[in-house]
MMTF fields as JSON, N, C-alpha, C and O atoms, coordinates in Angstrom:
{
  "mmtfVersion": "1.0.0",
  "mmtfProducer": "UNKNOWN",
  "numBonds": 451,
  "numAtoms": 452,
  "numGroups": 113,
  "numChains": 1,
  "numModels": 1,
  "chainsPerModel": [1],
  "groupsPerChain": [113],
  "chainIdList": ["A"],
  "bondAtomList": [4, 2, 8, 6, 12, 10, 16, 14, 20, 18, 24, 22, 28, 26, 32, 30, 36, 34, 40, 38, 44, 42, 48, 46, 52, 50, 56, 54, 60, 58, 64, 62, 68, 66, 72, 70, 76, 74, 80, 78, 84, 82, 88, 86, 92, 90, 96, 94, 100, 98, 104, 102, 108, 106, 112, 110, 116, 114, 120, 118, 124, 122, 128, 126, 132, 130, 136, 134, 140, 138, 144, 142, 148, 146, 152, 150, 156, 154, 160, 158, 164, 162, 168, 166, 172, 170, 176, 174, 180, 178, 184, 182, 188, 186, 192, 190, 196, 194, 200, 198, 204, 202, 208, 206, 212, 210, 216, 214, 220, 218, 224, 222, 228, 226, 232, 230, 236, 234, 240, 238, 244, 242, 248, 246, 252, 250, 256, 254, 260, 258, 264, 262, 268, 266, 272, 270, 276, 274, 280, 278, 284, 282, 288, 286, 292, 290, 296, 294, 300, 298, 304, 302, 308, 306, 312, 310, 316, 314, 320, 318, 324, 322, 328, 326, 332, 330, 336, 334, 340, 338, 344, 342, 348, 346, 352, 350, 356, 354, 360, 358, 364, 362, 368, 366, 372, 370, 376, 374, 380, 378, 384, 382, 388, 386, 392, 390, 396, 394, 400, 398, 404, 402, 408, 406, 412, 410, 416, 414, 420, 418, 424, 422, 428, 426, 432, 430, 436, 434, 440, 438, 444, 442, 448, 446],
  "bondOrderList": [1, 1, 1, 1, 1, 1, 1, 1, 1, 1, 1, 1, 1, 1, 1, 1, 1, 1, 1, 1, 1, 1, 1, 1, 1, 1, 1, 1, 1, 1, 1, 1, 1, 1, 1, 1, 1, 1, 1, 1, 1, 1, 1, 1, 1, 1, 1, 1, 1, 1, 1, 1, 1, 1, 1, 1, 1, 1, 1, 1, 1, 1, 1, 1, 1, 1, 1, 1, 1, 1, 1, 1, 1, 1, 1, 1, 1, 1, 1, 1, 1, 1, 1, 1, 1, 1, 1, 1, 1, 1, 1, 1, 1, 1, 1, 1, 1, 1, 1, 1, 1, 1, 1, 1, 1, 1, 1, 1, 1, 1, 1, 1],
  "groupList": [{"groupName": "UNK", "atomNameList": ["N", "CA", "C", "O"], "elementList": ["N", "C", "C", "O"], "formalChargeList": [0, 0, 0, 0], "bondAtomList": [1, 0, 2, 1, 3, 2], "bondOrderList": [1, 1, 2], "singleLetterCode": "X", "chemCompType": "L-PEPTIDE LINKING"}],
  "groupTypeList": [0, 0, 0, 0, 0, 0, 0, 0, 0, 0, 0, 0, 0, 0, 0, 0, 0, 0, 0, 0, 0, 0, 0, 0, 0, 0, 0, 0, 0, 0, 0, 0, 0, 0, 0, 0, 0, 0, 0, 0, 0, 0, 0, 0, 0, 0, 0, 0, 0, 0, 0, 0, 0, 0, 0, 0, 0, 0, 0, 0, 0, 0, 0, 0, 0, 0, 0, 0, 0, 0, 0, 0, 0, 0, 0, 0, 0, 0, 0, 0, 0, 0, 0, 0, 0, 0, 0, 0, 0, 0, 0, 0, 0, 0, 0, 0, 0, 0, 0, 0, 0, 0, 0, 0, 0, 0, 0, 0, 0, 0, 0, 0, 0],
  "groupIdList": [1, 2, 3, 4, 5, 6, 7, 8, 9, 10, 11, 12, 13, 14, 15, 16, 17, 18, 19, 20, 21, 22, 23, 24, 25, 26, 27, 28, 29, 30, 31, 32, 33, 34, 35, 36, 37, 38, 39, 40, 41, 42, 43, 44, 45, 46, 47, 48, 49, 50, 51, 52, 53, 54, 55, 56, 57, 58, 59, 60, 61, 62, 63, 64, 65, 66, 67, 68, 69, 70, 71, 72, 73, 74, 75, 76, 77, 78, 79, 80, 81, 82, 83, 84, 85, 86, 87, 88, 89, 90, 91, 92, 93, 94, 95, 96, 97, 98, 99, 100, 101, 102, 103, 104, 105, 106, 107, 108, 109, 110, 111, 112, 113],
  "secStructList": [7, 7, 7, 2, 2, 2, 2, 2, 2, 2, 2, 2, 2, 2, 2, 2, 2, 2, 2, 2, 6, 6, 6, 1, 6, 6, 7, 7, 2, 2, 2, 2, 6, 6, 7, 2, 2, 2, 2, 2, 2, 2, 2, 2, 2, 2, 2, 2, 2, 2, 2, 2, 2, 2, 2, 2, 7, 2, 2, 2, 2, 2, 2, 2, 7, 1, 1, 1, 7, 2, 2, 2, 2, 2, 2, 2, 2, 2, 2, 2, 2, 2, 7, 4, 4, 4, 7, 7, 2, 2, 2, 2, 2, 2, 2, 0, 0, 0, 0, 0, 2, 2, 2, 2, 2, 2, 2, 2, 2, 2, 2, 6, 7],
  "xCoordList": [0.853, 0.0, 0.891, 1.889, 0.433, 1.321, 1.033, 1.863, 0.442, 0.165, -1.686, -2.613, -1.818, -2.702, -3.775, -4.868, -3.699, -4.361, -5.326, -6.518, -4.366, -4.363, -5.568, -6.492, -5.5, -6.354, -7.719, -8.637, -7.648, -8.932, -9.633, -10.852, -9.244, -9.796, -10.084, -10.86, -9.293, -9.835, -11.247, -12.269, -11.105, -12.319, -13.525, -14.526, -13.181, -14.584, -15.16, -16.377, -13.781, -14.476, -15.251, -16.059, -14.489, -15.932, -17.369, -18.311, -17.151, -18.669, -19.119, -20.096, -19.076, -19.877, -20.488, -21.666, -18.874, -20.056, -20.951, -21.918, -20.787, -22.004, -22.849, -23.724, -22.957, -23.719, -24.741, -25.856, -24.111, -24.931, -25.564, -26.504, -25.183, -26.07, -26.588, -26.958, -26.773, -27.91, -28.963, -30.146, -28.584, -29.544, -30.359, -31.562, -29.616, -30.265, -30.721, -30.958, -30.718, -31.038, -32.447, -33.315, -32.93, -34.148, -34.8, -35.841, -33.7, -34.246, -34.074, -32.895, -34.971, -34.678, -33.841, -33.783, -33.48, -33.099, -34.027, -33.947, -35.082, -36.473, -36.959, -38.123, -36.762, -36.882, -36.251, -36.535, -35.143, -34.06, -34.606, -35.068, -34.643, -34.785, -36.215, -36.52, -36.713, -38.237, -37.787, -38.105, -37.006, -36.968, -35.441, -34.298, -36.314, -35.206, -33.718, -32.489, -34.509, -33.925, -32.379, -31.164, -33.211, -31.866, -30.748, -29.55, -31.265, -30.653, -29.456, -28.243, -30.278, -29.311, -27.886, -26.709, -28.553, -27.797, -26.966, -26.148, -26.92, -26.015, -24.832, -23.617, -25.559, -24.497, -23.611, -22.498, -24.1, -23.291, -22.138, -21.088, -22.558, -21.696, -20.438, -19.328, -20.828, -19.923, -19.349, -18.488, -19.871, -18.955, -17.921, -16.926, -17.816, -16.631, -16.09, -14.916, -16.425, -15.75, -14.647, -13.494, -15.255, -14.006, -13.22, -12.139, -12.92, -12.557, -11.38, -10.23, -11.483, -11.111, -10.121, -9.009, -10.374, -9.092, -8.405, -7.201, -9.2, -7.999, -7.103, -5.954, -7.221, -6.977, -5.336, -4.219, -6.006, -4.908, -3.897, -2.745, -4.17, -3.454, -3.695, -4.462, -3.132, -3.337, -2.489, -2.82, -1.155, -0.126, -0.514, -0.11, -1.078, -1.329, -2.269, -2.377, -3.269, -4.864, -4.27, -5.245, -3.696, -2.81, -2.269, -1.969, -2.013, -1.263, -2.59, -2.547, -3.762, -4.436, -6.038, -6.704, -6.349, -6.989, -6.385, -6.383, -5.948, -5.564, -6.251, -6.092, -7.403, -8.747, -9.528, -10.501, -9.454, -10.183, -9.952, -9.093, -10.89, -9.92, -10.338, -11.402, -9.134, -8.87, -9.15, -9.746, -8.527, -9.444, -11.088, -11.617, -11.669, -13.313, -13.901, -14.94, -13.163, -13.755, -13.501, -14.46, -12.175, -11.858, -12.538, -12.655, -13.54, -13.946, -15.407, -15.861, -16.001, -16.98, -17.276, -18.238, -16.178, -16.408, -16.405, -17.199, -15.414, -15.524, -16.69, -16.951, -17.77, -18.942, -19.855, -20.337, -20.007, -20.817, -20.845, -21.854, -19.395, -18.975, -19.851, -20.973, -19.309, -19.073, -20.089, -20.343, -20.8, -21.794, -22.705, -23.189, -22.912, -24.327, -25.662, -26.551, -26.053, -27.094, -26.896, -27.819, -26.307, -25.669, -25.414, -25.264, -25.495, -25.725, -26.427, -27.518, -25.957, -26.802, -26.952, -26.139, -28.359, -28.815, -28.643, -28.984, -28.175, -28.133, -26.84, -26.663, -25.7, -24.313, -24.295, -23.31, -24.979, -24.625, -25.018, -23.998, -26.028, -26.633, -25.678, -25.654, -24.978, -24.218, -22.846, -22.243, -22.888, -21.507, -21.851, -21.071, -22.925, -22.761, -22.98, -22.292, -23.891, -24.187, -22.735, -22.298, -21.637, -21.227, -19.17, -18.316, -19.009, -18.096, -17.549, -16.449, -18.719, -18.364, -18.115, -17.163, -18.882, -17.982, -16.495, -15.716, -16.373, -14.944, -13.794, -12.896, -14.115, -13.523, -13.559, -12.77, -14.176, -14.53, -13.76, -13.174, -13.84, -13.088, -11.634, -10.929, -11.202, -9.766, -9.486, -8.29, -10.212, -9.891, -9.696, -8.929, -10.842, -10.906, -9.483, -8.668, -9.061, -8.123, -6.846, -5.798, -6.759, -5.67, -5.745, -4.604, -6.416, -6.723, -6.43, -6.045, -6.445, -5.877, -4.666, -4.453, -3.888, -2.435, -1.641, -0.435],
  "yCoordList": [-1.175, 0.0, 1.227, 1.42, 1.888, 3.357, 4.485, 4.543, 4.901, 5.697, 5.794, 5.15, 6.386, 6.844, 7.204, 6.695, 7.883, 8.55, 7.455, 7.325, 6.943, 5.849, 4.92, 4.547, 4.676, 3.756, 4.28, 3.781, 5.26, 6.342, 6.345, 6.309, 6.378, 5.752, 4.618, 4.372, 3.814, 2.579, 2.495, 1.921, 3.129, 2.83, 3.301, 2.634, 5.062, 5.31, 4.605, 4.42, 3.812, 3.122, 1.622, 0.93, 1.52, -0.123, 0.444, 0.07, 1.908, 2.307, 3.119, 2.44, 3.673, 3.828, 2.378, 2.023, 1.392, 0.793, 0.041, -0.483, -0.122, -0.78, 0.24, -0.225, 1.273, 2.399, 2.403, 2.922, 1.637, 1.318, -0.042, -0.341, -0.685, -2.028, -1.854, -2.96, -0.959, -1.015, -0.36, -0.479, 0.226, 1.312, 0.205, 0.351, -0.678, -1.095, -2.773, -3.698, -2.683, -4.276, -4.644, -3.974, -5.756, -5.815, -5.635, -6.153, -4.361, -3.983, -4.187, -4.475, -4.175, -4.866, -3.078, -1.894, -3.71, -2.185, -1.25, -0.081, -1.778, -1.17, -0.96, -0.643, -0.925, 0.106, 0.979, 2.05, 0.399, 1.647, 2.539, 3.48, 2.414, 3.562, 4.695, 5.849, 3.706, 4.692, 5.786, 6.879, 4.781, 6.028, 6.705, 6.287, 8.45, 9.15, 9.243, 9.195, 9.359, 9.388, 8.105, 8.214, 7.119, 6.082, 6.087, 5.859, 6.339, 6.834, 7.984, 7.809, 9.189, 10.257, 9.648, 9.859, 8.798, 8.932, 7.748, 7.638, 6.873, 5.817, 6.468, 6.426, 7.115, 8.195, 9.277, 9.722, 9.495, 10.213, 9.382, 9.904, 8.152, 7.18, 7.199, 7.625, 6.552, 6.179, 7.372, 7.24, 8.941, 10.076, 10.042, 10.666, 9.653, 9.359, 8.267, 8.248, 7.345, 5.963, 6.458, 6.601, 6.707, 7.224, 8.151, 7.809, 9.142, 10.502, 9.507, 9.942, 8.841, 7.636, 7.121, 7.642, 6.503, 5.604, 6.414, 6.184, 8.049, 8.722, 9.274, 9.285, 9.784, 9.971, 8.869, 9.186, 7.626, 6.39, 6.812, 7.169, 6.788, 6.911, 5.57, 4.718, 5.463, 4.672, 3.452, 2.343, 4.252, 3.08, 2.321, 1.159, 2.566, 1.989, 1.102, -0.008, 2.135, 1.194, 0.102, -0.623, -0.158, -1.157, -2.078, -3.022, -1.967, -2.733, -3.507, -4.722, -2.688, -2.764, -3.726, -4.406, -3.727, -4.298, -4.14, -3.301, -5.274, -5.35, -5.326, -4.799, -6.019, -6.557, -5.442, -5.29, -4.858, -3.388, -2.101, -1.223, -2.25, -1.4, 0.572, 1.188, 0.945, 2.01, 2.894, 3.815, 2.689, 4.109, 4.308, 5.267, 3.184, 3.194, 3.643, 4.266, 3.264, 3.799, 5.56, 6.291, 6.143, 7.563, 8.097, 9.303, 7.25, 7.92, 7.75, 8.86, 7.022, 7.192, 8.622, 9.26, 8.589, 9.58, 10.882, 11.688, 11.276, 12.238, 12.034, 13.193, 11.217, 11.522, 12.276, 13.406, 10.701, 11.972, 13.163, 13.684, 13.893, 15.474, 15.837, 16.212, 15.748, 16.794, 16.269, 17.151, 15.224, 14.87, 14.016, 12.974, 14.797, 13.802, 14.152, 13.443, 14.754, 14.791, 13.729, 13.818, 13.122, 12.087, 10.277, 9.345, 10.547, 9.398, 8.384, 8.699, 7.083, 5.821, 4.934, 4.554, 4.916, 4.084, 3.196, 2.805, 2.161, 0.915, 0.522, -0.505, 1.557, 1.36, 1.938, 1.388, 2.875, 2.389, 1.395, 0.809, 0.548, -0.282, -1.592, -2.489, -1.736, -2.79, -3.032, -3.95, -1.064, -0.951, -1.523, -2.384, -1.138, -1.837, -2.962, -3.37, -3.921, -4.913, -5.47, -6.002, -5.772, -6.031, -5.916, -6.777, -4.44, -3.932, -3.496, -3.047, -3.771, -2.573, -3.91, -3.784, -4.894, -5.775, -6.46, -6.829, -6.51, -6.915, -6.256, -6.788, -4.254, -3.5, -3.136, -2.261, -3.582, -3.867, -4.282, -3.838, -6.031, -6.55, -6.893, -7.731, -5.957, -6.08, -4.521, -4.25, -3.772, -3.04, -2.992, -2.378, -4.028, -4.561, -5.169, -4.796, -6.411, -7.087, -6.1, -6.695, -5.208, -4.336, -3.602, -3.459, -3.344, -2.853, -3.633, -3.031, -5.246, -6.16, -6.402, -7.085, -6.107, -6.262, -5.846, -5.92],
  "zCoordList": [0.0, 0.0, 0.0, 0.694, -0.758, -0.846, 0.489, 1.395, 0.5, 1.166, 2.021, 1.529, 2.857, 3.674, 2.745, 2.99, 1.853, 0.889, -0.044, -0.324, -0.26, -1.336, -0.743, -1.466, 0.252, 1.289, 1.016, 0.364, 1.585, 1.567, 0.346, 0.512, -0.886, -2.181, -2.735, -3.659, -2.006, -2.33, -1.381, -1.757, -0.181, 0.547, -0.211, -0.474, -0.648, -1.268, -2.051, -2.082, -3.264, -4.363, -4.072, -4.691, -2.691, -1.749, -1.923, -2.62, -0.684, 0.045, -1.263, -1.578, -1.793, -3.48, -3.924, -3.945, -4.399, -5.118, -4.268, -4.822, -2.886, -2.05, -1.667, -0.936, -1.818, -2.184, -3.203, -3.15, -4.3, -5.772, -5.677, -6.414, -4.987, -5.233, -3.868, -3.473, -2.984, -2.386, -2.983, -2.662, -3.723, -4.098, -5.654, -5.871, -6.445, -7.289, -6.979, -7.755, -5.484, -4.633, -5.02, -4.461, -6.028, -6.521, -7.547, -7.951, -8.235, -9.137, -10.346, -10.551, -11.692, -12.921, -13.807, -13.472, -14.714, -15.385, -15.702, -15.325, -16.506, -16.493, -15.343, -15.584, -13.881, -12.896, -12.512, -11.975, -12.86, -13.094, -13.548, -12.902, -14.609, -15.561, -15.313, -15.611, -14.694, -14.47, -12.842, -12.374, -12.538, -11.235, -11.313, -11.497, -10.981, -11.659, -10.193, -10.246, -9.309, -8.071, -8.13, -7.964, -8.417, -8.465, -9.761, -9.594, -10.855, -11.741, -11.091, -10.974, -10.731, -10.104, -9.542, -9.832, -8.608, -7.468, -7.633, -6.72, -8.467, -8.926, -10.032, -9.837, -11.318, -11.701, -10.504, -10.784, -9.576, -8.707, -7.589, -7.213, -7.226, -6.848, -7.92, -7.6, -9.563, -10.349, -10.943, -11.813, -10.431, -10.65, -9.532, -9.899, -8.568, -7.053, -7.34, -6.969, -7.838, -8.383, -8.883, -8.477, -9.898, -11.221, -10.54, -11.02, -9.723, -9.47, -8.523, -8.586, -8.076, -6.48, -7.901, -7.981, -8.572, -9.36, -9.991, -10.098, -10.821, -11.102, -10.158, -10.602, -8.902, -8.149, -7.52, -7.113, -7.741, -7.034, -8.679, -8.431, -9.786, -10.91, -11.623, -11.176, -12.536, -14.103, -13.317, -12.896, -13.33, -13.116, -11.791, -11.852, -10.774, -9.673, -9.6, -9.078, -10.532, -10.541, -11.645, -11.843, -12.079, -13.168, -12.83, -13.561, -11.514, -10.333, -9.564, -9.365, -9.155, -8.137, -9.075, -8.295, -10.029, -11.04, -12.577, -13.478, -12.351, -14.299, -15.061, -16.161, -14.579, -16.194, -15.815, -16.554, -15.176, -15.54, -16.694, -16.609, -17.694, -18.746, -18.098, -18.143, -17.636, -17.393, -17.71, -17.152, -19.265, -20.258, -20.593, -21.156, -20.103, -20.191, -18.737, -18.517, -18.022, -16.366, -16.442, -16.198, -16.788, -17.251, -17.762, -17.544, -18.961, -19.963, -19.271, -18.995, -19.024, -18.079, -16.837, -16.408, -16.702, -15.872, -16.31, -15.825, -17.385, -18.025, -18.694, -19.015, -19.224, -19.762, -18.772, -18.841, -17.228, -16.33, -15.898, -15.424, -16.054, -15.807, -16.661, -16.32, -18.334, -19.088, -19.968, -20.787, -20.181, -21.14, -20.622, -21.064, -19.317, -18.881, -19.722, -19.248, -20.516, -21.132, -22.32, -23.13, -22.522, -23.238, -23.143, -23.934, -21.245, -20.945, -21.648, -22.124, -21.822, -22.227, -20.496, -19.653, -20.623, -19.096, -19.096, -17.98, -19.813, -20.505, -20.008, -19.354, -20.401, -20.375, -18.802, -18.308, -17.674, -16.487, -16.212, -15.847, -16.087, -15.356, -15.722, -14.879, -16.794, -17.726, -16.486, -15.929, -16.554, -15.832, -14.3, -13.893, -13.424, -12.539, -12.278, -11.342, -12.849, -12.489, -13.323, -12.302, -14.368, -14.849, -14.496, -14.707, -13.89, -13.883, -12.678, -12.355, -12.019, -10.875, -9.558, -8.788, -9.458, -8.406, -8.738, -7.859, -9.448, -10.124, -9.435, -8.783, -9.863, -9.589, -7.868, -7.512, -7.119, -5.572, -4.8, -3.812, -5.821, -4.709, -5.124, -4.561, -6.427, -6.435, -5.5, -5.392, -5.01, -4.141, -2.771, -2.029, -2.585, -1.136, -1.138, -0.294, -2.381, -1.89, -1.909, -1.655, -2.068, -2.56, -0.715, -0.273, -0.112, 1.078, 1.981, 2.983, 2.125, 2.539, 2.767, 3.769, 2.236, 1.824, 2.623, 2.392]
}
């Protein structure tokens, strides 16, 4: 583990994404999508996600999950900044149910260490 700091991001990127699957516990995508509230607030989790790994850096998070492709989590996030009217709901919900425990518990295990 590098630093103090470093810790602290990996933590946010746990309690976010267990942040997000509490929040989508039950639910099909097509409920997703109807409620705007969870929508919000799951894009706002996976806006701290992303901010948490750029934050740790490329080369680290490279270290800390390999099969995570990097430049799509980045680019994700730069969509929710800068082109959330653009969003596809499809491609979060993909991302969490799909992407986002993967990226968890190579953090958790990275916190372990």
């Amino acid at each position: 583990m590098s630093s103090d700091r470093e810790r602290l991001w990996l933590r946010d990127i746990i309690d976010y994404s267990d942040d997000v699957r509490g929040f989508l516990e039950g639910m099909s995508f097509e409920q997703m999508c109807s409620d705007r509230k969870t929508v919000a607030a799951i894009e706002r989790c996976l806006q701290c996600i992303t901010e948490a790994a750029i934050r740790i850096g490329d080369v680290r998070m490279t270290v800390i999950a390999p099969d995570i492709p990097l430049h799509a989590l980045r680019g994700l996030g730069n969509q929710l900044r800068h082109a959330y009217d653009a969003i596809d709901v499809r491609t979060i919900y993909d991302t969490v149910v799909d992407d986002l425990p993967p990226l968890r518990a190579a953090c958790l295990a990275a916190l372990e260490q």
